[in-house]
N, C-alpha and C positions, 0 to 999 in steps of 0.2 A: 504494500500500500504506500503509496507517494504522498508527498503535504498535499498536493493539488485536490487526490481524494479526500482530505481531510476538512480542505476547505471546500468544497463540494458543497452542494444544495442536499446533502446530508443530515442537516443541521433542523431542529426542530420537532426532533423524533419522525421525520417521515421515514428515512430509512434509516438504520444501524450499519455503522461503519464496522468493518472488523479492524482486528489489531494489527498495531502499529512498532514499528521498530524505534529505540531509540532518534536513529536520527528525524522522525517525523516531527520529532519535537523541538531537537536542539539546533542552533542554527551553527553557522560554520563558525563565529566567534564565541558559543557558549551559551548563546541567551535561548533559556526555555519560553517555548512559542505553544501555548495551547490554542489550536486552532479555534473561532468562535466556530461553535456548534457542535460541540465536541461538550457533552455532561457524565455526570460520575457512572452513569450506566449504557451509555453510547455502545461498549464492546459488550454486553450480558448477551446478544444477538447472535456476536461473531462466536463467540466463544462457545456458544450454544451446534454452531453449526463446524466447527474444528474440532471440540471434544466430544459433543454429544452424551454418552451416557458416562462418559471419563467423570469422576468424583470433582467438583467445582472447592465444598466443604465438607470436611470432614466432622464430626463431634462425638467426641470419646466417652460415654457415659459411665461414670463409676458409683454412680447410684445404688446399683440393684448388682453388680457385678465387680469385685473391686480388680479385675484384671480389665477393666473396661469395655464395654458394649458400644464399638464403631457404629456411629450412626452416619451414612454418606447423604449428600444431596448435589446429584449430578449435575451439570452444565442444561440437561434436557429438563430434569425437573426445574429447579433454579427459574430456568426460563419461561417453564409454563405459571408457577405459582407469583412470580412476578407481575404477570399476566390479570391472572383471575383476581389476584388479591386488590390490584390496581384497578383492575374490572370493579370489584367491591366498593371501592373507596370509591372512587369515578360519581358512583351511583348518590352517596351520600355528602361529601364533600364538595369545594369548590376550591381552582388551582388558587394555591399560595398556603392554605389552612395549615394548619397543623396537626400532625399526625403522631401522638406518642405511640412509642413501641417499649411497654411494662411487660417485659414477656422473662421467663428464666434463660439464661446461656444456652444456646444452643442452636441446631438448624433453621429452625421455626422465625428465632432472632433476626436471621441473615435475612432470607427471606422478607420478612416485614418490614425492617428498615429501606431493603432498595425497593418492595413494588410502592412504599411511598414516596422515594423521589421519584420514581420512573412515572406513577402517577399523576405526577404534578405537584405535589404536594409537598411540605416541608414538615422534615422527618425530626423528631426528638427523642433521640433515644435515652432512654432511662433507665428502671431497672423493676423487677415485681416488687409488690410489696412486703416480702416473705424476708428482702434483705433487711436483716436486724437496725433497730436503734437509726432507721433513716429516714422513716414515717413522714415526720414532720419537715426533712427538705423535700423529699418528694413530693408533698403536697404544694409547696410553696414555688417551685418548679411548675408544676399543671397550673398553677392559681397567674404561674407568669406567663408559661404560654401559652395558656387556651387554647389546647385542643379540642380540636371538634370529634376526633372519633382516638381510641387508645386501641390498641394493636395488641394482643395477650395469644397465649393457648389454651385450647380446651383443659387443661392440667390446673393451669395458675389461674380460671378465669373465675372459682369463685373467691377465693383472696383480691382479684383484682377489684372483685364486683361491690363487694363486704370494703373495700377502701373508699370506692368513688364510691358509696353512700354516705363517706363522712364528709364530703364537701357540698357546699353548698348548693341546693336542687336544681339550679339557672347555672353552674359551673359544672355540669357532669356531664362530662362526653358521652358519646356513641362506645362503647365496648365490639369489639369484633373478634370471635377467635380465631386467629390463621389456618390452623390446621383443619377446619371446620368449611372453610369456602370450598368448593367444588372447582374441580378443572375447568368445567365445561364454560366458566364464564374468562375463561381467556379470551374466547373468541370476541368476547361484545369491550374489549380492550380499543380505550381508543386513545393515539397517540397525540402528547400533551404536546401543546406549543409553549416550548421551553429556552432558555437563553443561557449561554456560559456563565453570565454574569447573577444569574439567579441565584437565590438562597436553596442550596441542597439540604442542609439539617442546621440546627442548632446545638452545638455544643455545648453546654452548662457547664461551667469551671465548678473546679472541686467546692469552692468555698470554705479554704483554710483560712483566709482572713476577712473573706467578706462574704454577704447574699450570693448565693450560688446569682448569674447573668449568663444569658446565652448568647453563647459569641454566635454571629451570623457568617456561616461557609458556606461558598458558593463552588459550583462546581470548578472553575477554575483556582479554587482554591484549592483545591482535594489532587488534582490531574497535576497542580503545581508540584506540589510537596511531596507526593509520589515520583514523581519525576527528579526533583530533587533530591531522594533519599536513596534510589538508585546509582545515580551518578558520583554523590561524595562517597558511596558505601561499594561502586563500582561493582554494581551488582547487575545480577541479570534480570532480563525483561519478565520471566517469565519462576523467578527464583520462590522457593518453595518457604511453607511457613509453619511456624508451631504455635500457639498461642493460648494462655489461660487467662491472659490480661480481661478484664471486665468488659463486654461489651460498648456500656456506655460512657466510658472513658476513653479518652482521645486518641491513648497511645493504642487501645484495643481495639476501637472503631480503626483506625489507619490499618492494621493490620489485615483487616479484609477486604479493603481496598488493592490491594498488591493481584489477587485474581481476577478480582470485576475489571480490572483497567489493564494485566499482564498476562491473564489465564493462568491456566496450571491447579493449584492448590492450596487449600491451607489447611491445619487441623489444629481443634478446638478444643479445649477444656474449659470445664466449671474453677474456677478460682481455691473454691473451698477442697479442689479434687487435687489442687496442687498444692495449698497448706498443709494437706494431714499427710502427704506422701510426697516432696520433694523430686523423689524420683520418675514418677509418671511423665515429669517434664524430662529430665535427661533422655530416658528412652523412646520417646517419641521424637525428640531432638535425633537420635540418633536411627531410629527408624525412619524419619523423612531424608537424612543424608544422605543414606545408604544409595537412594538413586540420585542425588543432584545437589548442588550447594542450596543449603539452607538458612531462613534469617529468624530472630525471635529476640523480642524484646520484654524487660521488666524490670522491677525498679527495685534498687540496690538493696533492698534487704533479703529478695530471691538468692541472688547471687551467697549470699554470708547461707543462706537457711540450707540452699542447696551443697553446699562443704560441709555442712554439720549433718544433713539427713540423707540426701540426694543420692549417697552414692549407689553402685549397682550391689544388688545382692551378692554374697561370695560364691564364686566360681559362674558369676554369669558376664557376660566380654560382650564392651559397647564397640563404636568406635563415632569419634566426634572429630575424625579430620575433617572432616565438608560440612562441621558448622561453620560460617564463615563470618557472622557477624552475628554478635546478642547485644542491643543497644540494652545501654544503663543508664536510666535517666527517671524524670518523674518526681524523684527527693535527692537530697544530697548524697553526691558519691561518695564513697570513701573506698581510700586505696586499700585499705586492709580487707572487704569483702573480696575485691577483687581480686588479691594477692594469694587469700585462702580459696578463693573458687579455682582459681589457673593451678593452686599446686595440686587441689582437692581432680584435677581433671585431667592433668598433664598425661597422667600414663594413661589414661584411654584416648591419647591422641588431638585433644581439642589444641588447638594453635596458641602460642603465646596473643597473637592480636588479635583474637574475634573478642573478647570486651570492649565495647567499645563509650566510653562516658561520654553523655549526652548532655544537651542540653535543649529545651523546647518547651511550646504552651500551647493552649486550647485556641488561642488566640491568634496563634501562628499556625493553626490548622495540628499541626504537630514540633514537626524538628526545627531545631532554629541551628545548631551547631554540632559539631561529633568531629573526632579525632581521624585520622587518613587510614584507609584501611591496610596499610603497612606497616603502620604504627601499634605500639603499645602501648597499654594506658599507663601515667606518669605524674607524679606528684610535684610539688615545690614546697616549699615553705616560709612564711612571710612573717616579718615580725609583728605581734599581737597588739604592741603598741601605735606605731605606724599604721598600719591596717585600722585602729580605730579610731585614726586618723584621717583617715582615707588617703593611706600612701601604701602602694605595694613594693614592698624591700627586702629579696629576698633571701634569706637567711639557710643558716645550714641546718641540720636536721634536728640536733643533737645541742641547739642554742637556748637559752631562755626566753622564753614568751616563741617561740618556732609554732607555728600552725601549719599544718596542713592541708592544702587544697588541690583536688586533682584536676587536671586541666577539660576541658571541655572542647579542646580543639580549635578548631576557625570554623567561619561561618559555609553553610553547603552551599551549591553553587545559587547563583542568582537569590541570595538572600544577604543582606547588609544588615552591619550591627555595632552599631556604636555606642560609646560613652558617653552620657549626656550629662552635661553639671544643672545644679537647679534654674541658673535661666537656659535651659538650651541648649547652650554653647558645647563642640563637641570637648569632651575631656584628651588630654594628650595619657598614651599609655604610661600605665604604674601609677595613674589616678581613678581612685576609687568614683565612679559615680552610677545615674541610673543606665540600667541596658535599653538601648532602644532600636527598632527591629523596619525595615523597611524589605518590600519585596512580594511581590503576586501568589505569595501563601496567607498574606496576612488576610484574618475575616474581616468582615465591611462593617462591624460595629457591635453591639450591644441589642440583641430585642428589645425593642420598646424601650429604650434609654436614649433618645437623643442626644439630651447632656452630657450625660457621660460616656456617650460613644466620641464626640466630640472632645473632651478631654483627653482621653486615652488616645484613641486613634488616630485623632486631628491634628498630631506636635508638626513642629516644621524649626530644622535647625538653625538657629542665629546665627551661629557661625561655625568655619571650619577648617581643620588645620591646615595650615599652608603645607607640612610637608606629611606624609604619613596617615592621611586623611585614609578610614574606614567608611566612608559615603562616599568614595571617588564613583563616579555612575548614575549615582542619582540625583533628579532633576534638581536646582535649587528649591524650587516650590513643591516639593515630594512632602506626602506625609507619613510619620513613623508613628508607629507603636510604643508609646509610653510603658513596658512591662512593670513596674510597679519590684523588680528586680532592680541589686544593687549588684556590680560586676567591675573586673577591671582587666585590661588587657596586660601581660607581659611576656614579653617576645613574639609580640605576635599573636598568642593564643590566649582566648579567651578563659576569664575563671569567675565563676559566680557566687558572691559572698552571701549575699542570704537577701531578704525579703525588707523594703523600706519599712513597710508596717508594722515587723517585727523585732525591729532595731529598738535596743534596752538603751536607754539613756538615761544615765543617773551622774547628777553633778557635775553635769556638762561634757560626760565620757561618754562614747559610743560603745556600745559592746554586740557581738554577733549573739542570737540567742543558741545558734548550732553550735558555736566554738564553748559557752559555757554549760552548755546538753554535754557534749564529749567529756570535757572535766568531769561533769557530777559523774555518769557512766564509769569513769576511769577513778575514780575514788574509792569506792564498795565495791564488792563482788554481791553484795545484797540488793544493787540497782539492778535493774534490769536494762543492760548497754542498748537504747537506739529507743529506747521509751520514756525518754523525759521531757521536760519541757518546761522551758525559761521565759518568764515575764515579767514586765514591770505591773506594780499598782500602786496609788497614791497611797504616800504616809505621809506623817507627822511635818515630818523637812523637806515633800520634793518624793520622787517615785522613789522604787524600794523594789529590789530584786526577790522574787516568787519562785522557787522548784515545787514542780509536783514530777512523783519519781512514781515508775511501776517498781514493783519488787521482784528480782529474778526466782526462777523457780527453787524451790528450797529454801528460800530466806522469810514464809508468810510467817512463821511465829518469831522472827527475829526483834531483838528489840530495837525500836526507832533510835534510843539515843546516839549512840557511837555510831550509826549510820551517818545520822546528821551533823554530828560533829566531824565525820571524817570529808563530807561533802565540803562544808564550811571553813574547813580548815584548807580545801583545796582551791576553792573558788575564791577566796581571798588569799593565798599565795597567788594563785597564776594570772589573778582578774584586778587582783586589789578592790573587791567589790563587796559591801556585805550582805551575805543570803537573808534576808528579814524576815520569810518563814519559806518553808517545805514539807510537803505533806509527802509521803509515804503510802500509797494508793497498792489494792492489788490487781493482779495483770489486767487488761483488757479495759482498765475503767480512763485512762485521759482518752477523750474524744479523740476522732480520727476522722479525715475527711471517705466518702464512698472509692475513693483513689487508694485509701489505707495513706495518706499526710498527717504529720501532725497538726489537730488545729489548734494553735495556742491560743486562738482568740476565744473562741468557744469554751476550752482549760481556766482560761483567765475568767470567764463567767462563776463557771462553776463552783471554782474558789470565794470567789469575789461572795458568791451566794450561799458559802458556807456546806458546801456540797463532800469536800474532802476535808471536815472538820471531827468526823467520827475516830 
């Protein structure tokens, strides 16, 4: 297929293009070029009529079987239930509505989310109501984007049904269960007039510091960053997948994208299939290798959980040379997961460089930055003082106040990322300021926030550096992405310091709340490492530094004292900061965004409301 078919009267859903080769997209300088008329489900057709009953998705059920129940859904199926399902909606819907899809992991999921864009319709993938302790964003979610009909299965539909009774009578969608429409209304499918530049779905950010907002992607936002994550990951068009990541999260939505736009495959796990058994991911990893290079992403505490559980049974032989790349991204990287993953993996073969530490947001559709796929992941180390200063200086390993931060790489191709200082102005590398993000992956705004789509997405840089410039390419009047991230470049590569909202500042000091989470964790073997969480709250004199710690397993009858004197004593060595209280909570109880983030904002309530005062 050549661009010319691409830009073909194609366009509009009258007919479906098949797939395309890398260069349909890139031009001979580099620039990714999504042809107009080109949308996120443009190839479901092609791929339909190249693979036909070849498996499109995979979904491994360990429900009822814990050596798991492959459940497939062919390129022929895929095709037709997109059809019908879209037929469905067709019926009761009108193009642009909103379409949630509350369904559980798995085939049923894929399905619903494309026949609602392919329907016309804008797709909001969420999650069932069955997912614990998340009731209440979910509703606030549906309360934003008014949906007109919710998308479930026959399995999950009286749970779904028993939730939308608890909103309001005037705000309760149409329920539909997928598995439940009939083939036969493919036929009365009628193809939507659609535009590149349309809203394909809604991404809702985790809301770790704020009201979950749905970022608005459009399909050239989705064909961008696809495209994008291929070429800095120098991967193939058609490379295979593994995935447990939560459907409705960004980094796990992206991943089924890679078949609908490349063909081939992916296979699926339930999230919870891969906490109680670590290893169900290796071996599937290594069972999709076996035929072709493979990708699979997840976010850094996989990596640590799978060296501690993951590995294969005795005397059962993997082999992980053609995984080729597992992006680590999502929360803060840390070298030591990675360190104990690659030795935990070495002898079955996995490559020193398939970790590869990411960096990305919801906002950005997905990826914003990742290391070169030659490359191995690498740390630095900065001084703690400097750094909360906002100067990156960096230090040797084994120094006082040394921090640790692993790098994030450069930015992927046709995506820009700069330093921005509070007015604007680009920051010159080894100055700490905010990240700020330009480039045709970025979403077009906020649902229904005008304002503050404007704020965020509307910056435009004052000014820029004469030599060394990170915006060389884009237009002066271009607008960026305000990420609400704080980051600094050195050498070149980017490193991400933590989040502005969450920056502790007491007595005129800045402190990282990640860098003071590590200390508490590294203090006790009664914390529980990678489950704390640093905040300020107003005292007496000016704010006043908060830990709330889980307890590691074994430590529930421990006594609090000597814990908290050994935290205390660390945190004021390495921070010169004093701990004002800390609570000692057991596992599972500091909130956590539907991503598994810490949310400290929501921690900071809880406290605040005397919630961890037992």
């Amino acid at each position: 297929m050549g661009r010319e078919a691409l830009n073909s009267d194609t366009v509009r859903g009258s007919v479906e293009p098949s797939r395309g080769s890398i260069e349909d997209y890139v031009l001979a300088d580099g620039t990714i070029v999504v042809p107009d008329g080109v949308m996120m489900t443009s190839f479901l057709e092609g791929n339909r009529a190249a693979f036909g009953d070849a498996p499109a998705y995979r979904f491994v059920d360990y429900s009822s079987d814990s050596d798991g129940q492959i459940i497939e859904l062919s390129w022929n199926s895929l095709w037709s239930q997109v059809r019908s399902i879209g037929a469905r909606l067709q019926q009761v819907t009108s193009p642009g509505d909103r379409v949630a899809i509350l369904a559980p992991q798995g085939v049923d999921y894929v399905s619903a989310f494309f026949a609602a864009v392919h329907a016309g319709n804008i797709a909001v993938p969420l999650f069932a109501p069955s997912l614990a302790g998340h009731a209440e964003r979910l509703a606030a979610v549906l309360a934003d984007a008014k949906p007109t009909v919710v998308l479930t299965t026959t399995a999950a539909s009286e749970s779904v049904r028993s939730f939308l009774r608890t909103l309001p009578a005037d705000e309760r969608p149409r329920m539909i269960a997928v598995d439940a429409v009939p083939d036969s209304l493919a036929a009365m499918f009628t193809a939507a007039a659609r535009d590149t530049d349309d809203i394909a779905y809604l991404q809702y950010t985790s809301g770790s510091t704020r009201t979950p907002a749905g970022v608005e992607i459009t399909h050239r936002n989705v064909c961008t960053n696809v495209m994008q994550m291929i070429l800095a990951g120098d991967l193939e068009m058609g490379i295979r997948g593994v995935s447990w990541l939560p459907l409705y999260h960004d980094m796990g939505l992206i991943m089924i994208m890679f078949p609908a736009l490349c063909g081939n495959h992916i296979t699926l796990m339930d999230p919870m299939a891969f906490v109680r058994r670590p290893y169900r991911w290796i071996k599937r990893l290594a069972e999709e290798s076996a035929t072709g290079p493979t990708l699979a992403a997840a976010p850094n505490f996989a990596f640590e959980l799978c060296a501690q559980r993951g590995l294969p049974p005795k005397g059962e032989s993997i082999d992980l040379s053609n995984v080729v790349t597992l992006l680590n991204g999502s929360e803060p990287v840390t070298m030591s997961s990675i360190e104990e993953f690659n030795a935990a993996f070495a002898p079955y073969g996995l490559p020193a460089t398939t970790v590869k530490p990411s960096y990305g947001m919801a906002e950005a559709t997905l990826s914003v930055a990742s290391i070169a796929p030659d490359e191995t992941a690498r740390v630095i180390h900065l001084d703690r003082d400097q750094l909360n200063a906002g100067h990156a200086v960096v230090v040797d390993a084994d120094a006082e106040g040394a921090v640790a931060h692993v790098s994030c790489g450069r930015a992927i191709p046709n995506q820009w990322v700069v330093i921005a200082g509070a007015d604007g102005d680009e920051m010159a590398d080894c100055h700490v300021g905010e990240i700020w993000l330009h480039g045709n992956n970025i979403g077009r705004g906020y649902f229904g926030r005008p304002d503050e789509s404007q704020r965020v997405f509307g910056n435009k840089l004052q000014t820029r550096l004469e030599a060394g410039s990170h915006a060389e390419g884009v237009p002066d009047n271009g607008l960026w992405l305000a990420t609400g991230d704080l980051g600094v470049y050195v050498n070149g590569e980017l490193y991400v310091t933590g989040r502005i909202k969450d920056l502790i500042i007491i007595d005129g000091r800045n402190h990282y709340p990640t860098d003071i989470e590590t200390t508490v964790s590294e203090a006790s073997r009664a914390v529980r490492s990678g489950y704390v969480a640093a905040f300020s709250v107003p005292g007496g004199h000016g704010e006043e530094l908060v830990v709330v710690a889980e307890r590691a397993a074994g430590a529930g009858r421990a006594e609090p004292g000597p814990i908290v004197d050994a935290v205390r004593a660390a945190v004021s060595r390495h921070h010169q900061v004093r701990v004002a209280g800390m609570r000692m909570v057991a596992a599972g109880v500091i909130p956590r965004t539907t991503s598994g983030k810490l949310a400290r904002n929501a921690c900071r309530t809880e406290y605040l409301a005397g919630r961890f005062d037992r």
